[in-house]
BALOBA-1460 file (C-alpha; in Angstrom, 3 decimals):
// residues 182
<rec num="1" residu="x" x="0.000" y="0.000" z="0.000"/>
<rec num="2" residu="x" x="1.482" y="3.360" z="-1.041"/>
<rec num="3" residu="x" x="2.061" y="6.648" z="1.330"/>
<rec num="4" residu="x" x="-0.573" y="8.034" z="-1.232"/>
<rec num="5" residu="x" x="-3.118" y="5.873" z="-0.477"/>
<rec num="6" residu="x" x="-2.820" y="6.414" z="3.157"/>
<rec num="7" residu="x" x="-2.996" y="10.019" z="3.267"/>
<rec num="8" residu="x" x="-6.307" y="9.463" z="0.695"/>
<rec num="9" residu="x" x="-7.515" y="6.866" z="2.799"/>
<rec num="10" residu="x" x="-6.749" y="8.551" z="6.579"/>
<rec num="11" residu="x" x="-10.301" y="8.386" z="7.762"/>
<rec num="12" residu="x" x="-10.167" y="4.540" z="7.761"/>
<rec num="13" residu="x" x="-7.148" y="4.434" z="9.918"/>
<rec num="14" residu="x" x="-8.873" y="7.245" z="12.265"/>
<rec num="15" residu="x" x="-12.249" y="5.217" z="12.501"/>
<rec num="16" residu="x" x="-9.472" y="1.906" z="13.710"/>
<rec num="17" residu="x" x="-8.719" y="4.571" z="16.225"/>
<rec num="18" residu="x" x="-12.340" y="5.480" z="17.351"/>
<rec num="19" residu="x" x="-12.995" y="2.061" z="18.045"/>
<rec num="20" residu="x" x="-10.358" y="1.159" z="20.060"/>
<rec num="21" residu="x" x="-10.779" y="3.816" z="22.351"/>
<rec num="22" residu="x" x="-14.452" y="3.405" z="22.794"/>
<rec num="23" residu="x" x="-13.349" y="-0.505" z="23.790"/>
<rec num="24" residu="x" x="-10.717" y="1.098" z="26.158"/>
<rec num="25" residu="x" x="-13.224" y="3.303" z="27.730"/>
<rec num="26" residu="x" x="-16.469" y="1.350" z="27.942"/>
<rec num="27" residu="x" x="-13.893" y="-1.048" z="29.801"/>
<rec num="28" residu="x" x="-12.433" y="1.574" z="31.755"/>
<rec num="29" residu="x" x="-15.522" y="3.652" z="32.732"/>
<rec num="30" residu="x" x="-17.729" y="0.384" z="34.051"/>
<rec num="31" residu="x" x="-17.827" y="-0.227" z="37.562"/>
<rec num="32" residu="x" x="-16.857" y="-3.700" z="38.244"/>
<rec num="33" residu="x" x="-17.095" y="-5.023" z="34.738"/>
<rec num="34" residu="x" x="-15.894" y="-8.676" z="34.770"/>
<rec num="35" residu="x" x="-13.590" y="-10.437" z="32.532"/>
<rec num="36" residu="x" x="-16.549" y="-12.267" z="30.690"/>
<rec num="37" residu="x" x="-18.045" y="-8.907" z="29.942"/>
<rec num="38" residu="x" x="-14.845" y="-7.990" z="28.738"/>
<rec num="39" residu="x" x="-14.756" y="-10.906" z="26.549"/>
<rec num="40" residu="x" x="-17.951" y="-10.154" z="24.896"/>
<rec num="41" residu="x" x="-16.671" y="-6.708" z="24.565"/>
<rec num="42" residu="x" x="-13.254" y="-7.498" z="22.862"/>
<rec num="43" residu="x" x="-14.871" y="-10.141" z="20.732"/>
<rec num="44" residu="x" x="-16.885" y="-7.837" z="18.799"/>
<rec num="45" residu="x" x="-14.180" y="-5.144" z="18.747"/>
<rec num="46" residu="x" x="-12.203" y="-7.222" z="16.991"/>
<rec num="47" residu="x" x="-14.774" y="-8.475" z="14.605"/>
<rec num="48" residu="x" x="-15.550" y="-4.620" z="13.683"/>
<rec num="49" residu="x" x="-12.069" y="-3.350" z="13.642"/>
<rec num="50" residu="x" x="-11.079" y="-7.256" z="11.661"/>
<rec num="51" residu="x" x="-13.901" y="-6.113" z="8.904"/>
<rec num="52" residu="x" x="-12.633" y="-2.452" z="9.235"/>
<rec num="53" residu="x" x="-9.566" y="-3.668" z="8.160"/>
<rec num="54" residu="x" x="-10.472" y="-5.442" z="5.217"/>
<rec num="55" residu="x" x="-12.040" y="-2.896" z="4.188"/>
<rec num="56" residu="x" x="-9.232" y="-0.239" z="4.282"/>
<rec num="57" residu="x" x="-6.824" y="-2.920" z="2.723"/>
<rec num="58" residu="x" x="-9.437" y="-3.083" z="-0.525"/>
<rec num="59" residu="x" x="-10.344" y="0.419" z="-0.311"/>
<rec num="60" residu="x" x="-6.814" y="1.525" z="0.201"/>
<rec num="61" residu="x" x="-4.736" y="-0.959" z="-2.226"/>
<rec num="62" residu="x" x="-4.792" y="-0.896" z="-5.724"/>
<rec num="63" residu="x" x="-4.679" y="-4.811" z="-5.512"/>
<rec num="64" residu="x" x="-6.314" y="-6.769" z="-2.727"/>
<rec num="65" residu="x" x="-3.243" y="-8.788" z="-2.250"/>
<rec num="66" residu="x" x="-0.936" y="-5.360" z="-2.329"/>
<rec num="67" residu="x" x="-2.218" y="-4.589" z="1.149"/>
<rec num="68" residu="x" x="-1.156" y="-8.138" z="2.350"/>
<rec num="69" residu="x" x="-0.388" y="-7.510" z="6.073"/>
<rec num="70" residu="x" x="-3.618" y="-5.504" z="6.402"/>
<rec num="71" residu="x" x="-5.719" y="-8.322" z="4.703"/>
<rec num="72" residu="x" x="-3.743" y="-10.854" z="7.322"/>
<rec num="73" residu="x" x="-4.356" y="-8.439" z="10.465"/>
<rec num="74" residu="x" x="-7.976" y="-8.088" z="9.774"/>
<rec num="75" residu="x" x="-8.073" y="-12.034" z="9.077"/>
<rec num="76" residu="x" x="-6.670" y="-12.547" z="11.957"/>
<rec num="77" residu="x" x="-8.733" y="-9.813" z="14.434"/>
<rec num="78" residu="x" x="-12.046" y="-11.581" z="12.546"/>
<rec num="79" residu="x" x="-11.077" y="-14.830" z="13.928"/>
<rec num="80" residu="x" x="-9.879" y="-14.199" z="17.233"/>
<rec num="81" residu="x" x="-12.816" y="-11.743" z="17.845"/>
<rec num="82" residu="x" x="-15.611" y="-14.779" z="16.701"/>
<rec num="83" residu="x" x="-13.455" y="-17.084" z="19.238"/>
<rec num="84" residu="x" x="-13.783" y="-14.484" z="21.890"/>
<rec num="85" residu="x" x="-17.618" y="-14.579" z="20.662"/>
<rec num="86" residu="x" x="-17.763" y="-18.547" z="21.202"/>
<rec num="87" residu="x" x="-15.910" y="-18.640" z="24.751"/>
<rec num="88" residu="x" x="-16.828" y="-15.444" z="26.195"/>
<rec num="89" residu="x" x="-16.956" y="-17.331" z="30.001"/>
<rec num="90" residu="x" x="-13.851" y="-19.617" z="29.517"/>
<rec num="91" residu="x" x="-11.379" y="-16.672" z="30.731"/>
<rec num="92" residu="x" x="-7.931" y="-18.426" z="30.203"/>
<rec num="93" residu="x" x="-8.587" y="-19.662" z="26.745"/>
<rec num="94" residu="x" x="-9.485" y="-15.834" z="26.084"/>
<rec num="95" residu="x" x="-5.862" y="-14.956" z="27.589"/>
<rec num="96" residu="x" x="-4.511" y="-17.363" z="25.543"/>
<rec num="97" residu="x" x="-5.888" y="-15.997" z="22.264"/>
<rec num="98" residu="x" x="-5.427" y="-12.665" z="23.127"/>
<rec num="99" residu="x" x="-1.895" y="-13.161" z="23.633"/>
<rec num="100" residu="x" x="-2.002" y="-14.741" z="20.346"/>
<rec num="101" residu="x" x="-3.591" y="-11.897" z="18.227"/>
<rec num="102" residu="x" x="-1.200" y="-9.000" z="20.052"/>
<rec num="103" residu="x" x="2.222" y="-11.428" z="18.530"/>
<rec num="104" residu="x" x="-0.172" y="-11.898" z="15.385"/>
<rec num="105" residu="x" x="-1.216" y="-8.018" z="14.644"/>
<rec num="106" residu="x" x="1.921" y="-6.891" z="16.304"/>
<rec num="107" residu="x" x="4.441" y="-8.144" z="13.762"/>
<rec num="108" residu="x" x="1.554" y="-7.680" z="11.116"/>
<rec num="109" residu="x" x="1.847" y="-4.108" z="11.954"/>
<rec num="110" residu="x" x="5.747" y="-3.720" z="11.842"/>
<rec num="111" residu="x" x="5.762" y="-5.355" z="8.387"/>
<rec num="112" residu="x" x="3.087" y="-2.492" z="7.398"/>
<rec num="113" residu="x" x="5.163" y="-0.072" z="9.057"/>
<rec num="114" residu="x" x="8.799" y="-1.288" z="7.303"/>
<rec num="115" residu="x" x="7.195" y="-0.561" z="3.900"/>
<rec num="116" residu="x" x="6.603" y="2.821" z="4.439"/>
<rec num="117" residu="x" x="9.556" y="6.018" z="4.125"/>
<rec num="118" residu="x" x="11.173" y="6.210" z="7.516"/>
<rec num="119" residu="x" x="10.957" y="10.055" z="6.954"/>
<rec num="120" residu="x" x="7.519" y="11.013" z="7.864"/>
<rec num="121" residu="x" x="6.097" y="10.447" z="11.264"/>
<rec num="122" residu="x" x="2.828" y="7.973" z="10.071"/>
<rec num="123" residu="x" x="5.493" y="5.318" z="9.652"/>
<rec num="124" residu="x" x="6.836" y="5.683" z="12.937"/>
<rec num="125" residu="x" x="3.199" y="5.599" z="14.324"/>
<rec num="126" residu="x" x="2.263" y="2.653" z="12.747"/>
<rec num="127" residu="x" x="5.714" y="1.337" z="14.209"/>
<rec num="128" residu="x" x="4.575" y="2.688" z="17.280"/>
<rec num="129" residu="x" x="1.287" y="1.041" z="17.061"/>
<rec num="130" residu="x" x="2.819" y="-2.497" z="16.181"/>
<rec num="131" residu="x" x="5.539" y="-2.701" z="18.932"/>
<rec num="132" residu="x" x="2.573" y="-1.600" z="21.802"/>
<rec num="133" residu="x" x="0.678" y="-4.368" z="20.296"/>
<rec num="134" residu="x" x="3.655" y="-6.910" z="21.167"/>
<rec num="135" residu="x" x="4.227" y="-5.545" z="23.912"/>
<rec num="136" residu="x" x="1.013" y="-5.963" z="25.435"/>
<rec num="137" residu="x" x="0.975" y="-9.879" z="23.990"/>
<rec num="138" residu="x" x="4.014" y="-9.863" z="26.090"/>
<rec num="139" residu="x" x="3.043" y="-8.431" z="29.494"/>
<rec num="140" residu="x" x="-0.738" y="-10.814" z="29.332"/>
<rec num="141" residu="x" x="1.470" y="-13.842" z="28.505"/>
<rec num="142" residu="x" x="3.508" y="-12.651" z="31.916"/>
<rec num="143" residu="x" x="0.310" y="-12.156" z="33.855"/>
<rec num="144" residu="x" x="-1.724" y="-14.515" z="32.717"/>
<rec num="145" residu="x" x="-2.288" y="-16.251" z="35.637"/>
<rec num="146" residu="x" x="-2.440" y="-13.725" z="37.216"/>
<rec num="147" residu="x" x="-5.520" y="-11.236" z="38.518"/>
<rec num="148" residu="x" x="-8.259" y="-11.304" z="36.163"/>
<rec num="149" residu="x" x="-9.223" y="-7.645" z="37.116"/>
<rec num="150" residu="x" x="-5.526" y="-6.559" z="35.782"/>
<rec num="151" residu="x" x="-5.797" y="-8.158" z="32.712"/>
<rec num="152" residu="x" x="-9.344" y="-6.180" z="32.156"/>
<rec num="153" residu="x" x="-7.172" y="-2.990" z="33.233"/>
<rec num="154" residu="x" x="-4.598" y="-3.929" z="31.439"/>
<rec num="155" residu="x" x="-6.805" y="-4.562" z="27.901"/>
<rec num="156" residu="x" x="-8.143" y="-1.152" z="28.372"/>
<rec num="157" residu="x" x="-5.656" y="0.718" z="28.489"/>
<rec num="158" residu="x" x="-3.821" y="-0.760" z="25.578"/>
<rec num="159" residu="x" x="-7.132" y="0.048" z="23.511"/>
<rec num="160" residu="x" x="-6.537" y="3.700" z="24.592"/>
<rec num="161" residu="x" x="-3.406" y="3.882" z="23.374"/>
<rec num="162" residu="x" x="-3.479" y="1.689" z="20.416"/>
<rec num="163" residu="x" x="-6.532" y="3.691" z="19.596"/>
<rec num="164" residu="x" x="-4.604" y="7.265" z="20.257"/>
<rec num="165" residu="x" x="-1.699" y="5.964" z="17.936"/>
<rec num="166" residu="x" x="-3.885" y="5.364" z="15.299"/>
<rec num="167" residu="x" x="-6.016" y="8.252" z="15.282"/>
<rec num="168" residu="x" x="-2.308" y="10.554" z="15.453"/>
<rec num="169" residu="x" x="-1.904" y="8.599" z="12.653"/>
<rec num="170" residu="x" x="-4.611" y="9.435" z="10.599"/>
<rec num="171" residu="x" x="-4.739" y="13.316" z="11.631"/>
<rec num="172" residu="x" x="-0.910" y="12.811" z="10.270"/>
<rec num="173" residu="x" x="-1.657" y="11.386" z="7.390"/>
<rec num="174" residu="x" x="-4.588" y="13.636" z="6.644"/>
<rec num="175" residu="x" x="-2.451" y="16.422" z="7.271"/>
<rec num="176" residu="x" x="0.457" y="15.216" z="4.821"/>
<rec num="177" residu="x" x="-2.402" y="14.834" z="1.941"/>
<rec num="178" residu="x" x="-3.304" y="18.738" z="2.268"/>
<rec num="179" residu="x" x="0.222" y="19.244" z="2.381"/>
<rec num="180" residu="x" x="0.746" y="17.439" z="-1.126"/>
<rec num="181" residu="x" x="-2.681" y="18.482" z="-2.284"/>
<rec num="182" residu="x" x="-1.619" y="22.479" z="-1.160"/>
């Protein structure tokens, strides 16, 4: 997918944003909100922000195929949010599969990011973005048998950020296409 593309196609990047912070609050703001509701919660997240994906790769790409890490990450998010879906009470095998889509849409992320100019800031965003996604695959795998009430904690405020990265992102990117446009 080209730098043009994204700065045409910034909105779809900012709307990835949206909905991760409305996961990371709705989790945040709920008094006592348990780890199934969370479940429920992340599972269709991911389903939305999987199809959202998709979507951006085809809008985005000239080819399908061109966008191949996107079209993998949204794969991916559809999956793991439908699992999520299926086992919304069966906590650890949530951990487990949460761990597995931050590693999955972590490196998916980098690879997006290591195609784009190092120059302008959107490809150090999308780094950014990629890395905090590993990094909270990392910490859950640590914790993981740990508090259940962390992990929630610890879910919603990675949506915050991951959301925030994304939406800089996009107001970059948006900004760079009146810049080329101007």
């Amino acid at each position: 997918m080209s730098l043009a593309a994204l700065r045409h196609n910034w909105w779809m990047m900012a709307i990835r944003g949206v909905l991760a912070i409305a996961l990371g609050l709705v989790v945040l703001l709920w008094p006592s909100v348990t780890l199934g509701v969370v479940v429920l919660f992340f599972g269709i997240y991911a389903v939305l922000d999987g199809a959202w994906t998709l979507a951006a790769a085809r809008h985005a790409a000239g080819r399908f195929l061109d966008a191949w890490p996107l079209v993998l990450e949204g794969a991916v998010s559809i999956t793991l949010g439908l699992m999520a879906l299926a086992w919304p009470f069966v906590s650890r095998r949530f951990i487990a599969a949460l761990v597995a889509w931050g590693l999955a849409t972590g490196i998916l992320e980098l690879i997006t990011a290591a195609g784009k100019p190092r120059e302008g800031a959107g490809h150090w965003f999308m780094a950014t973005a990629g890395v905090s996604s590993l990094f909270l695959a990392l910490l859950i795998l640590l914790v993981a048998h740990g508090d259940a009430d962390f992990v929630v904690r610890l879910l919603a405020v990675y949506a915050l950020v991951f959301g925030m990265i994304l939406a800089f992102a996009a107001a970059l990117f948006r900004r760079s296409r009146g810049l080329a446009e101007g």
